[in-house]
N, C-alpha and C positions, 0 to 999 in steps of 0.2 A: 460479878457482872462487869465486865469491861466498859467503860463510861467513851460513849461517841463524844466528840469536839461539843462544846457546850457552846450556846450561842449566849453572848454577851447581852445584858441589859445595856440601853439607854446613857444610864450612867455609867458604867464603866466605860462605856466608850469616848464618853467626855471627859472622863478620868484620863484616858490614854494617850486622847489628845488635845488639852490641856499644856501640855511642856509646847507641844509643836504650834501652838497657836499663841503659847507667849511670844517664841521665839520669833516666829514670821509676823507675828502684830496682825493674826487674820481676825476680822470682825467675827461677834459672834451669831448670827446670824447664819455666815460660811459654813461654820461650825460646825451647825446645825441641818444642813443644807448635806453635808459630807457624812454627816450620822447615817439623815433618812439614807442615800445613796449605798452606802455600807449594809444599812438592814434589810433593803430591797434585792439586795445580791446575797444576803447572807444564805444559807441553803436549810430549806424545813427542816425540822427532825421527821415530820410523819409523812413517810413515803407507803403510795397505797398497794400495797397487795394484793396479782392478778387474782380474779376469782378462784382460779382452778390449784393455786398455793395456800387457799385461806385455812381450811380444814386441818392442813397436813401443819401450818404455824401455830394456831388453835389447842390442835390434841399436843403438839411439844411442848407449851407454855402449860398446857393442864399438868404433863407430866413431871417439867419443872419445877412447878409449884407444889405438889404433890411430895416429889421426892427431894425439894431444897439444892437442882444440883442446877448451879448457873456459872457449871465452866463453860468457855468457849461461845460466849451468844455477847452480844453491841447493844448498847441501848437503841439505835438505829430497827435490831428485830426486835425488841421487847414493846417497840411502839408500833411496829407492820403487825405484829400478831394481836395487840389491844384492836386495831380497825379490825380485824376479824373478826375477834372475840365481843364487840359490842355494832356490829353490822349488822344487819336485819333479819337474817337466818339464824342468828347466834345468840342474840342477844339476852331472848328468855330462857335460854338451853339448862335445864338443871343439872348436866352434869360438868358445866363450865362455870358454875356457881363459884368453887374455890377460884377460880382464875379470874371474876370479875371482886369478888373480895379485896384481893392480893393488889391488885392495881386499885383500887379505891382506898386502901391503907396505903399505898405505896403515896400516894398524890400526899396525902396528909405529911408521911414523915421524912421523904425523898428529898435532898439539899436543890436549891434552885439549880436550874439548866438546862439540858433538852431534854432529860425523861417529862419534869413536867410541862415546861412551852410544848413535848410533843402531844401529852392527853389533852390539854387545849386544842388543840386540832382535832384529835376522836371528839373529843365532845361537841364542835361545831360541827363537821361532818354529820354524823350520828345522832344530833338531834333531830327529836322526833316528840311534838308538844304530848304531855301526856301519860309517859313512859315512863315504868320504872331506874332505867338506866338512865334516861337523859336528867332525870331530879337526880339520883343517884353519883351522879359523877360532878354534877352542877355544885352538890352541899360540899362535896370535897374541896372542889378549884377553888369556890370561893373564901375558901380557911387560907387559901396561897394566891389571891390575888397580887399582893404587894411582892410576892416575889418571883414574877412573872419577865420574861426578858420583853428585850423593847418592842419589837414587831406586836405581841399579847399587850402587852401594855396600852401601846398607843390603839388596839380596839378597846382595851375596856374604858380610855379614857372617851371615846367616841361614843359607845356602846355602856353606862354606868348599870345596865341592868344583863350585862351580858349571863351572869351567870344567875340571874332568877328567870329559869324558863318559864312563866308564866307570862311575865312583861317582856321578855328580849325579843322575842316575833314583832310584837304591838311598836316596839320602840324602835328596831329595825326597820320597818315597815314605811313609820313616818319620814324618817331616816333616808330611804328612798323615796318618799312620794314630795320630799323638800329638792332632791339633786335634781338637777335639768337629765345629766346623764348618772342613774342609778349604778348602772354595772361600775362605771370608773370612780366612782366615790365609795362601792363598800371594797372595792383593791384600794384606793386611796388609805380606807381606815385601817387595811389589814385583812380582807378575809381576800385569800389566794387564789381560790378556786369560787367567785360570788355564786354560778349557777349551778355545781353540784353539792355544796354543804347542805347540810338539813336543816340549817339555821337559817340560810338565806330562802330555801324554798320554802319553809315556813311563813317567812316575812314576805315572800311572795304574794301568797293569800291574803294578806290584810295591803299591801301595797293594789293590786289589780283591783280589790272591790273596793276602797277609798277612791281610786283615780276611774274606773269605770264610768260613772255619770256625767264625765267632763270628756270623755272620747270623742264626743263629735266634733271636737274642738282640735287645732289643729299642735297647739304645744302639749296637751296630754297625748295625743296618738304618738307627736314625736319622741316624746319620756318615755311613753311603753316602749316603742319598736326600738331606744338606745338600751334599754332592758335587756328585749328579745334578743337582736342582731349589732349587736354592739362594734363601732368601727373596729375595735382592738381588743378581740373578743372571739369567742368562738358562737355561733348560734342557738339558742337554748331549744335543745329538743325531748327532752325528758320534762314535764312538766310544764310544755308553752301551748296545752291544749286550752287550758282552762284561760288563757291570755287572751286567744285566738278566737274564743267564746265569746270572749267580754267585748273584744272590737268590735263583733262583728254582730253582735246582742242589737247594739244602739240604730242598725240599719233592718228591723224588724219589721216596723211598718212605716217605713218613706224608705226612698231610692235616693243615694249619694247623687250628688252630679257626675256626667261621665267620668270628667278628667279625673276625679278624687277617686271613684269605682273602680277604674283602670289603675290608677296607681294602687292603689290597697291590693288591689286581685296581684298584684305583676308580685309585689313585697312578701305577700304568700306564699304564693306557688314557690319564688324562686326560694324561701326560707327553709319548706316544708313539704314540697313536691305538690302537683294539681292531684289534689284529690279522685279526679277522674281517672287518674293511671295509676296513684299507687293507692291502695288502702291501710298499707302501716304508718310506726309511727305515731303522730297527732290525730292522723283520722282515724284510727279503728275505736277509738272511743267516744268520738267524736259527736254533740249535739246534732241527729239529725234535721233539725226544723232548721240550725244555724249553718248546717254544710247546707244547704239545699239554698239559701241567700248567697253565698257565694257561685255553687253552680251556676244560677243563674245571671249573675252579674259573667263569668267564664263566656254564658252563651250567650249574652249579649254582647261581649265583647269581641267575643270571635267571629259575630256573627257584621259586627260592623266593620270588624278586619279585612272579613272578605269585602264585604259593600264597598269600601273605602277604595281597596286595592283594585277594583275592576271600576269603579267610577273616576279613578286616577289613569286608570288604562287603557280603558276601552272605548271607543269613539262609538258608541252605536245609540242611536232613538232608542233603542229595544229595551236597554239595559236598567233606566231611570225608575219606569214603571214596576219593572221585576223588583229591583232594590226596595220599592216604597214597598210593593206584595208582603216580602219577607220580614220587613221591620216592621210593619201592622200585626202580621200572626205573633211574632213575638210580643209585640207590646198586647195584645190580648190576648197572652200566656197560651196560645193554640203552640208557640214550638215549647218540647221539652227541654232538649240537649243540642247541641250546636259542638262542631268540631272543624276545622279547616285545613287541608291539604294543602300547600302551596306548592305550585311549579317553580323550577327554578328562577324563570325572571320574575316570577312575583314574590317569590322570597327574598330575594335580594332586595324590592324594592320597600316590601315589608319591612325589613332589618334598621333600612335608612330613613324613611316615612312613617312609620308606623307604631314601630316598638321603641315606644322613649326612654323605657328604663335598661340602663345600663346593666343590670342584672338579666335581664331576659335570655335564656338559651334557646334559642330557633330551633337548635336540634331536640328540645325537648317539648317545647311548648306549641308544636303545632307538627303534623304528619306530612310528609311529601307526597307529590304527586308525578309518575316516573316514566308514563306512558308520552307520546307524542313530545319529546324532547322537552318534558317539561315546561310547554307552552300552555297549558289548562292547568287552571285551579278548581278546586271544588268544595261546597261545602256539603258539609254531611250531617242532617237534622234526623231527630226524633219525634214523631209527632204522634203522640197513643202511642202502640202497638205499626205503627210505620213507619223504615226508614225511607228519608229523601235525597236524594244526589241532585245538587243545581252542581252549571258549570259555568264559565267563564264565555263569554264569547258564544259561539254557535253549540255548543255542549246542550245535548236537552236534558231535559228533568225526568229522574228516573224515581217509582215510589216500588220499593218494596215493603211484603210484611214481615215483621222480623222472624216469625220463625221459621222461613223460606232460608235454605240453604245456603245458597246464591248472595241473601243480601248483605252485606257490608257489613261490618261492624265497627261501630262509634270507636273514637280514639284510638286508632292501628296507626302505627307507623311511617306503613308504607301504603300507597292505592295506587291503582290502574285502570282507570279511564276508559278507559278500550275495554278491556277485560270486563269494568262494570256496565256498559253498555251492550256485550255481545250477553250477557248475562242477564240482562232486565227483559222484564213481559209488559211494561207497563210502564210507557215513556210516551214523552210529548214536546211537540221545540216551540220553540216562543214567538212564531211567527203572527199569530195573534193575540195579543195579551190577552182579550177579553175570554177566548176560549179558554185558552191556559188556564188563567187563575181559575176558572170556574172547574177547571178538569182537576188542578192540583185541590181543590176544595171538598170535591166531590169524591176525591179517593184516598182522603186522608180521614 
């Protein structure tokens, strides 16, 4: 087997340079400083293998091992076909049995370098509490702890239980729930990828339900959400359902204040997509007792969007009364869903007044409205089995039953005004509120 570039330990490296730091008189500290910098550039041994190559690595390393023939193959693929060979499809395979053998002797007798810093990689990755394989590979590394290059090293010195998967989750865990920001303290220790290893999703589960009861506080919610959406970081979406549970668990029976409601819903959506428009993802598994606390904070908030936007707007007596109407049914749960259209001048004025988080997409988190030069906005509620279209200004209120044709349906894209009005049996304008509300009452 052709041996890939070996990554240096720790000490070799200070071995190296050593001459050069007599010579310059650099502190050691510098040193030190120029090591990390070196192993943070040094390049993995274990590069991961797309799905649709793993099989085809798999059955060649079975065959290899079978027939003893290891011309022509890097230790570079000897460690892409282990992440296959101990991946979650593969792992219990009995006829990959010799092949998981072979690399578990191989760990024990294999001279220091990147074959084994690279099964320390499968076996963080591919941890899985529990499993045969992840004890299995664990009893090995730990026979070669001490001759681990430095990037391994410096986690097991962070990490002293790395390789008793029994405690490595529990101690991981703490591990994070001690950082202000977790993601950059388990890169700090050494693990490369924090949100897709098995180790670190494991230590997930004891991190979340440790800091859970302190969520309604405002330095836990910030430790999770530097977890979740990490400045220097990619988003955790595979496994941030059960995160997203736990925020949103502690707003069960009491209501956030707005500001903090609005901000939580905005950190969501834009993380995760508004559950209202997509269903994959974090929501298809999702808690429904705990998505339905969010919906509704959505419609409360869209619903005060609209208020806001046409009490900022609109000069009319008319409008104060309608506003209080609509934010009573909602506060006494008569509206379901809430959704908002904006016209162009009130989107824009939304953008600048409205929507404070910088993460916000106009273009996704609320539908246009396209008719009359985009001078009308609309909102568009659920109430029972009835849609309702209010509008901006002289717009009257239109009440469909939903399974009328004709009527609208909640979060579309696009609306048309005109089109919803030539369209409706069952409209009323707000020339007198007392009739109105009694009319919108009486036919919803």
């Amino acid at each position: 087997m052709n041996e890939a570039r070996p990554q240096p330990s720790t000490r070799q490296l200070l071995n190296r340079l050593e001459p050069l730091r007599k010579r310059a008189m650099l502190p050691l500290d510098e040193i030190d400083r120029s090591v990390a910098s070196i192993l943070s550039r040094w390049p993995d041994a274990v590069r991961t293998p797309d799905d649709r190559d793993r099989e085809k690595l798999a059955l060649n390393m079975l065959f290899r091992v079978q027939n003893w023939k290891w011309d022509d193959i890097t230790t570079q693929r000897v460690i892409s076909a282990a992440v296959a060979v101990f991946d979650e499809e593969r792992r219990g395979r009995p006829d990959l049995a010799p092949v998981r053998s072979f690399y578990l002797s191989e760990i024990v007798s294999r001279d220091p370098g990147a074959f084994l810093d690279g099964m320390v990689g499968v076996y963080i990755d591919s941890f899985t509490p529990g499993t045969d394989h992840t004890r299995h590979l664990a009893n090995a590394l730990a026979q070669r702890a001490g001759d681990l290059g430095g990037r391994h090293r410096k986690l097991t010195e962070a990490l002293p239980s790395l390789f008793r998967p029994d405690n490595a989750p529990l101690e991981l865990g703490r591990l994070m729930l001690d950082a202000e920001d977790p993601y950059a303290r388990l890169k700090q220790i050494g693990l490369k990828s924090p949100h897709t290893s098995g180790l670190a999703k494991a230590a997930q589960e004891v991190f979340i339900e440790r800091l859970k009861p302190d969520l309604e506080g405002v330095d836990a919610r910030q430790q999770l959400f530097n977890w979740l959406t990490p400045e220097k970081g990619p988003v955790l979406q595979t496994g941030a359902g059960p995160a997203v549970e736990a925020l949103l668990s502690v707003w069960r029976d009491k209501t956030p204040p707005d500001t903090l409601r609005n901000e939580l819903s905005e950190q969501i959506i834009a993380a995760w997509n508004d559950p209202r428009l997509h269903t994959g993802g974090i929501w298809s598994g999702f808690d429904p007792s705990l998505r339905a606390i969010l919906l509704r904070w959505l419609t409360h908030q869209d619903m005060k969007f609209f208020c806001n936007m046409v009490t900022a707007t609109q000069d009319s007596h008319m409008w104060p009364p309608r506003r209080d109407f609509w934010l009573k049914l909602y506060d006494d749960k008569v509206i379901d869903e809430a959704w908002v259209a904006f016209g162009s001048e009130a989107r824009r004025y939304a953008q600048q007044n409205l929507v404070r988080s910088g993460k916000t997409d106009m273009n996704r988190r609320f539908g246009r409205q396209l008719d009359r030069g985009g001078s009308t906005s609309l909102l568009i509620m659920r109430i029972g089995n009835k849609i309702v279209i209010d509008g901006c200004h002289s717009y009257k209120t239109h009440i469909f039953r939903m399974e009328d044709e004709q009527s609208p349906k909640l979060y579309q894209r696009e609306y048309y005004c005109d089109k919803i009005m030539r369209s409706s049996r069952n409209s009323k304008p707000h020339n007198s509120i007392n009739n109105w509300s009694q009319w919108v009452l009486q036919n919803v």
